[in-house]
Legacy VTK file of the C-alpha trace (Angstrom):
# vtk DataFile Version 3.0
C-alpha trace
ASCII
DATASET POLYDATA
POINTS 160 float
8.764 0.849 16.621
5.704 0.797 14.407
5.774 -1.653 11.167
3.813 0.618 8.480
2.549 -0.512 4.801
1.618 1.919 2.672
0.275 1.950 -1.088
0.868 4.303 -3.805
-0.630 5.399 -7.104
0.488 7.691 -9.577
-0.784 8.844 -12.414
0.036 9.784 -16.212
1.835 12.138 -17.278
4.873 10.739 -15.553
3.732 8.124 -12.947
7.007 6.316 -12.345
8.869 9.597 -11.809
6.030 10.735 -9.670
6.710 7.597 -7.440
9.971 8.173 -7.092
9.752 11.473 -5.966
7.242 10.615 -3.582
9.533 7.545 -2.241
12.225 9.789 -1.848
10.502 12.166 0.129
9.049 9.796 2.396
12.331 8.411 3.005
14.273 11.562 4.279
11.764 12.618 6.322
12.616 11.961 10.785
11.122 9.022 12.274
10.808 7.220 8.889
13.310 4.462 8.971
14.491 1.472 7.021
11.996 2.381 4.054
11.521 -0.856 1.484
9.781 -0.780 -1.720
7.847 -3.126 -3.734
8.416 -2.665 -7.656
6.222 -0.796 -9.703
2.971 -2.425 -10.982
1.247 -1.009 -14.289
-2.623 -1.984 -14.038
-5.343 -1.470 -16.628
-9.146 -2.279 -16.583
-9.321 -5.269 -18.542
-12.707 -3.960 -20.083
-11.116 -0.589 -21.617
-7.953 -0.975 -21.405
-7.248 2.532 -23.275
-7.880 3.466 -19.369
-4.897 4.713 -16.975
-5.025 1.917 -14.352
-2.221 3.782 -12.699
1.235 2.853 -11.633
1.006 1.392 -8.521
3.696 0.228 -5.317
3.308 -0.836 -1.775
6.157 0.743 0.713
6.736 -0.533 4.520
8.957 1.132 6.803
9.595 1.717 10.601
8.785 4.502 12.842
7.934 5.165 16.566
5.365 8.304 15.561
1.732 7.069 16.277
-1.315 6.074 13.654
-2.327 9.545 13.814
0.654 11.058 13.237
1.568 8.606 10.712
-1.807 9.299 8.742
-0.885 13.382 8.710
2.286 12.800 7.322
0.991 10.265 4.480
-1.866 13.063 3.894
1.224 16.114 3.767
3.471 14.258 1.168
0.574 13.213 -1.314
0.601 14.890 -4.266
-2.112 15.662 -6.920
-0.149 12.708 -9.014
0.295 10.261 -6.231
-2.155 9.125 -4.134
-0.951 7.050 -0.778
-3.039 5.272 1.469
-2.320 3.552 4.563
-2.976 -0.451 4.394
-1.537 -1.612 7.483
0.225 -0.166 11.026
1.644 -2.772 12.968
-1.677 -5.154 13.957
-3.745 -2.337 15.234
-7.409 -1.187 13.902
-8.247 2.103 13.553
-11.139 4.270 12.026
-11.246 7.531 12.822
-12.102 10.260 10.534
-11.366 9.486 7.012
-8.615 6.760 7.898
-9.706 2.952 8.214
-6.976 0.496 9.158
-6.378 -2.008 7.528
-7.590 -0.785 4.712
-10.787 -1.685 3.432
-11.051 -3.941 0.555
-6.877 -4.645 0.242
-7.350 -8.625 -0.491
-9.650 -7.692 -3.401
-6.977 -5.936 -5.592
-4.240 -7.214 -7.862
-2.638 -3.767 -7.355
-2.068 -3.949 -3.831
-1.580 -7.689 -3.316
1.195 -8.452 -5.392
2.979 -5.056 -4.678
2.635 -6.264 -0.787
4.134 -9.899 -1.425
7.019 -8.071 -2.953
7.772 -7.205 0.897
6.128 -9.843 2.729
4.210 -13.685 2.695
2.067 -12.674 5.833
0.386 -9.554 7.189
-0.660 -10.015 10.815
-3.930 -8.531 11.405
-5.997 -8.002 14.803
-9.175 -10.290 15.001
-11.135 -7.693 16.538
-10.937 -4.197 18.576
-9.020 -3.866 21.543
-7.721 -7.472 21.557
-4.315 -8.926 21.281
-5.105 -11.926 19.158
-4.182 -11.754 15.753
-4.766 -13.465 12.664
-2.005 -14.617 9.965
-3.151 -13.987 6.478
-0.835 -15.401 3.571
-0.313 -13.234 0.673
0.102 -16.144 -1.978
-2.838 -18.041 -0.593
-4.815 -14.920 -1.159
-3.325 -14.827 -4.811
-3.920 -18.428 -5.120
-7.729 -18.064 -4.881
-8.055 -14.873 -6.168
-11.453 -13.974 -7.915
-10.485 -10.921 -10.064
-13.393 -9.129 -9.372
-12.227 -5.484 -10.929
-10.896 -7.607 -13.927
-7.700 -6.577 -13.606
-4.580 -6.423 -15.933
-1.751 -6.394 -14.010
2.082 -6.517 -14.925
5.124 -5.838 -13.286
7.679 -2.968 -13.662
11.124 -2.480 -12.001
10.876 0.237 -9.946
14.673 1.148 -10.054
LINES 1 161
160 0 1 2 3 4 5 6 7 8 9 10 11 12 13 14 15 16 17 18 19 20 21 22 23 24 25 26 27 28 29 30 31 32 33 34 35 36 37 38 39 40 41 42 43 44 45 46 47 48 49 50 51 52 53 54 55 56 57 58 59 60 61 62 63 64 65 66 67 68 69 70 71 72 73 74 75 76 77 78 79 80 81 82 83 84 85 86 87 88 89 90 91 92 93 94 95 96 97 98 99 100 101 102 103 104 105 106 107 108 109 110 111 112 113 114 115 116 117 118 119 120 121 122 123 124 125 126 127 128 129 130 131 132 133 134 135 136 137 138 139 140 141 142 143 144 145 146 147 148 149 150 151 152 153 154 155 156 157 158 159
């Protein structure tokens, strides 16, 4: 079984009902199992913060389908609302296509980083292609030093 993080954003008019719908139709779907969710995170540009920053989440669950497959199905239960992208699948790499895993640029965001500790304190990432070393990163140590580069206003909502 594959461990699989995923993020989510949704968008105004109804963002958290959006997620929810979304959640719920990842988690009846065959081959998804034991789906966990981070709560919800509101996020606004700190320099205009009349902007939609989005509602934003972090999901992990378990699954033997493969990267590929697992990429499709992300792809088929997106909706114009909610946009999902894949951060993690187990401690593999992967770019093909329009898919890069791990996701590019996922320590330099508020909105996925403390979504993700929600559900974990380490990720376990490859160190390179085709190897089997990996490399323990620690969400709060990434928080801990954390530059806030897209000036980012960030607070927390409870997603039930």
């Amino acid at each position: 079984m594959e461990l699989v993080y995923i993020s989510l954003r949704a968008f105004k008019p109804a963002p958290k009902e959006a997620l929810h719908q979304v959640l719920d139709n990842l988690a009846e779907l065959e081959n998804i199992i034991e789906v966990e969710v981070s709560n919800f995170y509101e996020s606004m540009p700190l320099d205009d913060p009349s902007k939609d920053g989005g509602l934003h989440s972090v999901c992990r669950f378990r699954t033997p389908l493969d990267i590929g497959s697992v990429s499709t199905l992300i792809k088929d239960i997106q909706t114009p609302a909610v946009k999902l992208e894949l951060l993690f699948f187990s401690s593999e790499i992967y770019n093909k296509e329009d898919v890069v895993v791990p996701r590019p640029g996922w320590k330099n965001t508020l909105n996925v980083l403390l979504p993700l500790l929600d559900l974990t304190s380490y990720v376990f990432l490859p160190t390179g292609e085709g190897t089997n070393h990996v490399e323990v990163i620690g969400i709060r140590e990434l928080l801990m030093h954390f530059k806030n580069q897209n000036r980012e206003m960030v607070r927390v909502l409870q997603h039930a």
